[in-house]
C-alpha positions in Angstrom: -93.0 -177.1 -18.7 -92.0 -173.6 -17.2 -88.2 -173.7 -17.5 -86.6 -173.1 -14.4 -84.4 -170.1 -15.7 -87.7 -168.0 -16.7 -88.9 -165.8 -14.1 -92.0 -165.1 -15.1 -93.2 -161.0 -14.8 -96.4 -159.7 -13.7 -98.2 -160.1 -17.2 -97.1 -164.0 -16.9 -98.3 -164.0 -13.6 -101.7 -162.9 -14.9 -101.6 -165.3 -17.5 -100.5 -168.1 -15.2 -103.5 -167.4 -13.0 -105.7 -167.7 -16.1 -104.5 -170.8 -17.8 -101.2 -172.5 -15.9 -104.2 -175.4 -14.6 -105.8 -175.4 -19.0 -109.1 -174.2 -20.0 -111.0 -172.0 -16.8 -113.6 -174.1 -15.8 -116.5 -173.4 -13.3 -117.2 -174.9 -11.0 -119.7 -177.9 -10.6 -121.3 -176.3 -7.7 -121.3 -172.9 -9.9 -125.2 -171.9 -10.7 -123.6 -169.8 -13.6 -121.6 -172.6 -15.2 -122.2 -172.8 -19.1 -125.0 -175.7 -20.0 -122.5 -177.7 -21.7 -119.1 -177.1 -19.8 -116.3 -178.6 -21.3 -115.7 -180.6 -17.9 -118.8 -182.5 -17.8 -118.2 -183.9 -21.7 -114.4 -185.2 -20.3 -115.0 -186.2 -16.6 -116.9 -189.7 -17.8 -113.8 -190.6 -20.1 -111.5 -189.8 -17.3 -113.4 -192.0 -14.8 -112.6 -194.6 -17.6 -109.0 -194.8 -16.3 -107.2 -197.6 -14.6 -105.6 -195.8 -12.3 -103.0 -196.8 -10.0 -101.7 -194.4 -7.1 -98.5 -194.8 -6.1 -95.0 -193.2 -4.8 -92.6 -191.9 -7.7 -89.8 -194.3 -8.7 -86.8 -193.6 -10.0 -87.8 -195.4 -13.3 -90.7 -192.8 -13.6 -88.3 -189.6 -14.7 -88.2 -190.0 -18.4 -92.6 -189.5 -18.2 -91.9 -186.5 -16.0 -89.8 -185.3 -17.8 -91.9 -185.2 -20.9 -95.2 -184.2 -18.7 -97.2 -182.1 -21.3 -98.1 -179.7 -18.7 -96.3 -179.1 -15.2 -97.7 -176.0 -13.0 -95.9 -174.7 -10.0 -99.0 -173.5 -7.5 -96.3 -172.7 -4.6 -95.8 -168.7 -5.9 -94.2 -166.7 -5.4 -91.7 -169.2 -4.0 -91.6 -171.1 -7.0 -91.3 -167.9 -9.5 -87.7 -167.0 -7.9 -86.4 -170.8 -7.9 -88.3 -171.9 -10.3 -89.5 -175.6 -10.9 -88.4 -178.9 -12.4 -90.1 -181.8 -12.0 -87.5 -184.2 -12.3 -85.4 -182.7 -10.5 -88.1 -182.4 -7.8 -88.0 -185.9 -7.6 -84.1 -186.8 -7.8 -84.2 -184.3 -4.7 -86.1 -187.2 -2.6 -83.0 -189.5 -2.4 -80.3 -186.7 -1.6 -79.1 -187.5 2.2 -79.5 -185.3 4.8 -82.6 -183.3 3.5 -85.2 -183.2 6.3 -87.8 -182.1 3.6 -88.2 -184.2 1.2 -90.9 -183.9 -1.4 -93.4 -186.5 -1.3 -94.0 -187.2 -5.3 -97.3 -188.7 -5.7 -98.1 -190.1 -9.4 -101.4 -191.7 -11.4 -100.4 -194.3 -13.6 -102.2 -195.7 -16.2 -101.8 -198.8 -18.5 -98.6 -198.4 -17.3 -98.1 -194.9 -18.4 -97.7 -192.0 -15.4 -100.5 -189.3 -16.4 -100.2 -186.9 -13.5 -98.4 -186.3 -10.4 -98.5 -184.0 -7.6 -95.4 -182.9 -5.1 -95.9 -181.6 -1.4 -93.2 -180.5 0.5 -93.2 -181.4 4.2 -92.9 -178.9 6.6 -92.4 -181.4 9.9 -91.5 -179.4 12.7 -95.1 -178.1 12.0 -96.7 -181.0 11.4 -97.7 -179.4 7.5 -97.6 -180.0 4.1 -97.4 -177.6 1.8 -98.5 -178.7 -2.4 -96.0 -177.7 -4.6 -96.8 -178.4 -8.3 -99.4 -180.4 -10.3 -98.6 -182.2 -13.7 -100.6 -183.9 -16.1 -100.8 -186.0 -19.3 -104.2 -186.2 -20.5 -104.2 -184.9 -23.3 -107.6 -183.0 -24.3 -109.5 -184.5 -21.2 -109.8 -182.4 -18.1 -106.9 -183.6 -15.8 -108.5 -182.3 -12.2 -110.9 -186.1 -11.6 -107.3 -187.7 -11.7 -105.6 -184.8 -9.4 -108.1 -185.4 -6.9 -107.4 -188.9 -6.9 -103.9 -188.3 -6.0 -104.7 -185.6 -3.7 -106.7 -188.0 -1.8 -104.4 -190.8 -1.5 -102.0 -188.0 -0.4 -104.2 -187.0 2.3 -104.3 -190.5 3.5 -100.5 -190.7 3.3 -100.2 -187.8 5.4 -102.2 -188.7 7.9 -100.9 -191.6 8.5 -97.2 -190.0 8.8 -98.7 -187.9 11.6 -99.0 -184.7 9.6 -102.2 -182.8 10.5 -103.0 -179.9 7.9 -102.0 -179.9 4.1 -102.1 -176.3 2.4 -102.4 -175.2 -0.9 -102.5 -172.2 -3.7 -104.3 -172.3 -6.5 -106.1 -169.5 -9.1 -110.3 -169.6 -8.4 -111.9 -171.5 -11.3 -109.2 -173.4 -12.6 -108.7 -177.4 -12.8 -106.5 -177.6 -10.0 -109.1 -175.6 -7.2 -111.8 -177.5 -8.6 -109.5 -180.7 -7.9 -108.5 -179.1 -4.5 -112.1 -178.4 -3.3 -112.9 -181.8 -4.6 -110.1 -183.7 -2.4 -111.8 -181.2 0.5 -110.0 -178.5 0.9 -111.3 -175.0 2.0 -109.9 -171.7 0.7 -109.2 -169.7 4.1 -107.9 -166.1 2.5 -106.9 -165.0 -0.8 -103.4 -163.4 -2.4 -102.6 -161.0 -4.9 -99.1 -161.3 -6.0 -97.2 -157.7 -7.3 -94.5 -157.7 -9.4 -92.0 -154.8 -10.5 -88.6 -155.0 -12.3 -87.2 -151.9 -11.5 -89.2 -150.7 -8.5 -89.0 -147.2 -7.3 -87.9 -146.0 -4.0 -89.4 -143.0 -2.6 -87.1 -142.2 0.5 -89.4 -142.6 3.4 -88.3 -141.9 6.5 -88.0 -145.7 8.4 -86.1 -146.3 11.8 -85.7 -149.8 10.6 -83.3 -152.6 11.8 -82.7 -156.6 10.5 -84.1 -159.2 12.7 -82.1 -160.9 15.5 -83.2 -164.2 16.6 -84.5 -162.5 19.9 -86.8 -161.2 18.0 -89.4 -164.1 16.8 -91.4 -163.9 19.6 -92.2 -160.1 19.3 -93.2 -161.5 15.4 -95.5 -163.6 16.5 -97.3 -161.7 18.6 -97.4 -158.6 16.0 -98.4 -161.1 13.5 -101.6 -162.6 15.6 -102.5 -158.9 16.3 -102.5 -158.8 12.2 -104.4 -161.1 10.8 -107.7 -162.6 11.2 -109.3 -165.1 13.5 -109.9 -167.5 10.3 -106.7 -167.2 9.1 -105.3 -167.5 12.7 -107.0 -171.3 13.1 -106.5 -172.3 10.0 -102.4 -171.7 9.4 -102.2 -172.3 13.2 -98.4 -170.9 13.3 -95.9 -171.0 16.2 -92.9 -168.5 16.8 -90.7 -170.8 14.8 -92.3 -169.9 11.9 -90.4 -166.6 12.3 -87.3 -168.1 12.1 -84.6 -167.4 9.7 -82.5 -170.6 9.0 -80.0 -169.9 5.5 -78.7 -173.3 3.6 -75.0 -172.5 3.6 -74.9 -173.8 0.2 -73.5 -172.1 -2.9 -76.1 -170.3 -4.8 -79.5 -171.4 -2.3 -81.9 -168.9 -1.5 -80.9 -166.7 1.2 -83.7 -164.7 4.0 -83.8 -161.9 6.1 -86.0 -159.8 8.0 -86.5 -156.3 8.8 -88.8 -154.9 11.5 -89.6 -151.5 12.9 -90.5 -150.6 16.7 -92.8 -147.8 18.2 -93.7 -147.7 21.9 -95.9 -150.7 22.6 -93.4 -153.2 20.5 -93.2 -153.8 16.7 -95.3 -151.4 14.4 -94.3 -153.8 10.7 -92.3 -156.9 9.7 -91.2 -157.8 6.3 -89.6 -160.8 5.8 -87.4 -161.2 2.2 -86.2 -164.0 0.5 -83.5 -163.6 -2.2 -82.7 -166.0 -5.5 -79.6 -164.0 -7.5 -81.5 -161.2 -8.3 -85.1 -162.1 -8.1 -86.3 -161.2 -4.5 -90.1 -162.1 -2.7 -91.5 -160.0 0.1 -94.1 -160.6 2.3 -95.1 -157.6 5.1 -97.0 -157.9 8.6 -98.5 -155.1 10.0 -101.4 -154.4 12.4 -104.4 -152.2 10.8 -103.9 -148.6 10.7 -100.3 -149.0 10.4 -100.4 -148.9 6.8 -98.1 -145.6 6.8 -95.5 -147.5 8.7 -95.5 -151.0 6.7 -95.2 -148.5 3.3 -92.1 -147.0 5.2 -90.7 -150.2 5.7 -90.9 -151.7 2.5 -89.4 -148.5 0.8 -86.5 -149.0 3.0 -86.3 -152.6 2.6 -86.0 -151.7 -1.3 -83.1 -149.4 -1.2 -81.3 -152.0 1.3 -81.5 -154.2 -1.7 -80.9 -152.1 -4.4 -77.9 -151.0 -2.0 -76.8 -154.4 -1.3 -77.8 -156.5 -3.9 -78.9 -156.9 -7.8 -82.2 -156.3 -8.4 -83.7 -157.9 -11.8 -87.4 -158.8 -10.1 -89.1 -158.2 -7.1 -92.9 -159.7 -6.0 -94.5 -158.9 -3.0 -97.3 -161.0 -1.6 -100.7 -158.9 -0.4 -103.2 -160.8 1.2 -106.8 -159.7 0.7 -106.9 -158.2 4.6 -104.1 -155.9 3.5 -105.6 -154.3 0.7 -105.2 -150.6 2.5 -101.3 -150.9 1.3 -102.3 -151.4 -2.5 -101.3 -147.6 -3.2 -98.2 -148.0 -1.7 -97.3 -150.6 -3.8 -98.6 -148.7 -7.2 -96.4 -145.6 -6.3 -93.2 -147.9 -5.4 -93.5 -149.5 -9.3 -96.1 -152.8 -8.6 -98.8 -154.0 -10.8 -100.8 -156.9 -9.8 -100.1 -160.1 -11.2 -101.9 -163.7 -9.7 -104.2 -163.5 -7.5 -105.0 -166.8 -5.6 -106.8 -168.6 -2.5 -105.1 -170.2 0.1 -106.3 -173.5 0.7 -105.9 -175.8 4.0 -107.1 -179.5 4.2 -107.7 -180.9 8.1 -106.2 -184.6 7.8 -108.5 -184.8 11.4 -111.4 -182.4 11.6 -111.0 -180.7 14.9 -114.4 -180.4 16.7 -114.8 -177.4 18.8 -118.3 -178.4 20.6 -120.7 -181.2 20.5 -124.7 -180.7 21.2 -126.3 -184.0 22.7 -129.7 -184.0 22.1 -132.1 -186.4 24.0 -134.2 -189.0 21.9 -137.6 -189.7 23.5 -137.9 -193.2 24.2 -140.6 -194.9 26.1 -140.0 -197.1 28.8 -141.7 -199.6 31.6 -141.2 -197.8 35.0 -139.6 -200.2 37.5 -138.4 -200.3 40.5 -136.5 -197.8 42.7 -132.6 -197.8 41.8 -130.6 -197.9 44.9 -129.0 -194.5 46.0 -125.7 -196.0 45.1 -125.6 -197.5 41.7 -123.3 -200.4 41.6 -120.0 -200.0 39.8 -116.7 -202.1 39.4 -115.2 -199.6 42.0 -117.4 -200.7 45.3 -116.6 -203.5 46.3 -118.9 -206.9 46.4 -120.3 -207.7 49.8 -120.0 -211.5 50.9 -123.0 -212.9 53.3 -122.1 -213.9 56.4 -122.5 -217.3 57.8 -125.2 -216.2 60.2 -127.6 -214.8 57.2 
């Protein structure tokens, strides 16, 4: 289990992307997989399971806490926190938290083997998958996972909740599991990290955003980003808004934005943990020079402000045009992952009827005016 005082750096990063889900497996559907993958030997014993699927109890936090392996998908969120199952699910009873983890376990013979935790995200109607955990020994944990990703799927949809999203590393257990419970990668990530990133001095007009400012947000960031991704993360402007926990030592966010003529020209949006921070930067394309800007100025703000011991910065793969940026400010890539969203209700966007030919008896002529429960009945008179 990843303790939650290590922050892990870009080489753990690449290593988590490799191996945080076990062995790299192909896919089933994969014409290149190996003739004898290692999944195919393990799935039949797992199948073997009496499996129960249930809500986390209270009584379940000594197996939790001695889960062989626990793996936090949610990153970079998760890197600057970092993750504890058990106290993931003590975190379900605390009053007042409008977000409670839904902690989903398989138990077997009265043991828990696995487990998976999704935050809710109500006001959106979302949930988003946290961390998987397993305790399967040598066997492929991913048939289980999926199991419990599809009971959760169930759950959620019965709470109202309409899309559940996800992150995990191509070819690994728990995207096999995830493709498996039927979700659908929508995009792909590249997480860069730097320790002591450099600042260059850029020239930025920047200013921090004021709450007026989320609709202007929204509109840069559906100008930004691609029709699939538009559909499928299906954001409002309250997305954009920045709401800090006024408790001691939570996470705080801000944002930072820069205007030209026609509106906003970048966004970057920074959470901070102590002195671990996350980035994430919106811009239109062919504004790469200005989103550079911005981030160099966002930097110095922080190394200004605040204590810098990590920072990681979150690149989608329709942003790739700022990837020299980032190498000259100090990043190296670390995990790269798909985004993953699972309809609880497949929306349909048009239906095609088509006609069956059928053979029938011609009859009479129907009536201009079919009868309907709307006309009403006429009564004979007594003189018919």
């Amino acid at each position: 289990m990843q303790s939650p005082s290590r922050r892990p750096s870009a080489t753990h990063l690449q290593a988590l992307g490799r191996a945080r889900d076990g062995e790299f497996v192909s896919s089933p559907r994969s014409t290149s997989a190996d003739p004898a993958p290692r999944s195919q030997d393990v799935a039949p014993e797992n199948r073997r399971f009496p499996l129960d699927i249930r809500l986390a109890r209270f009584t379940d936090l000594p197996a939790l806490g001695s889960m062989e392996r626990v793996y936090p998908l949610l990153q970079p969120q998760l890197s600057l926190s970092g993750y504890n199952a058990s106290s993931a699910l003590l975190s379900t009873r605390l009053p007042r938290n409008s977000e409670k983890p839904i902690f989903t376990v398989a138990e077997s013979n009265g043991r828990v083997i696995a487990f998976a935790d999704f935050k809710p995200s109500m006001h959106d109607r979302r949930w988003l998958l946290r961390a998987l955990g397993a305790s399967t020994g040598v066997y492929d944990p991913s048939p289980i996972w999926e199991e419990i990703l599809v009971a959760a799927i169930r759950r959620a949809g019965m709470r109202g909740v309409k899309r559940l999203y996800a992150r995990a590393t191509g070819g690994t257990n728990a995207h096999v599991a995830l493709c498996g419970a039927g979700f659908s990668p929508y995009a792909s990530e590249t997480i860069f990290v730097a320790d002591s990133p450099r600042t260059l001095g850029a020239d930025a007009s920047m200013r921090e955003q004021e709450s007026s400012d989320t609709w202007a947000i929204h509109q840069l960031y559906n100008s930004s980003v691609p029709r699939d991704v538009l559909y499928a993360e299906a954001l409002t402007s309250h997305a954009w808004d920045i709401e800090n926990a006024r408790r001691p030592g939570s996470s705080q966010t801000s944002g930072w934005l820069i205007d030209d003529a026609d509106g906003l020209a970048a966004y970057a949006r920074v959470t901070s943990d102590g002195g671990v921070h996350g980035l994430d930067v919106t811009f239109p394309p062919g504004s790469v020079k200005r989103a550079s800007a911005l981030l160099d100025g966002v930097l110095r703000r922080l190394r200004l402000e605040k204590r810098i011991t990590r920072v990681y910065v979150a690149i989608r793969g329709y942003q790739q045009e700022i990837e020299p940026a980032l190498a000259r400010l100090g990043f190296t890539p670390g995990l790269t992952q798909d985004l993953l969203v699972r309809y609880t209700a497949v929306p349909i966007r048009s239906v095609t009827v088509e006609a069956s030919p059928q053979l029938v008896d011609l009859g009479d002529r129907v009536p201009s005016q079919a009868p309907s429960i709307l006309t009403a009945a006429r009564h004979p008179s007594v003189n018919e």
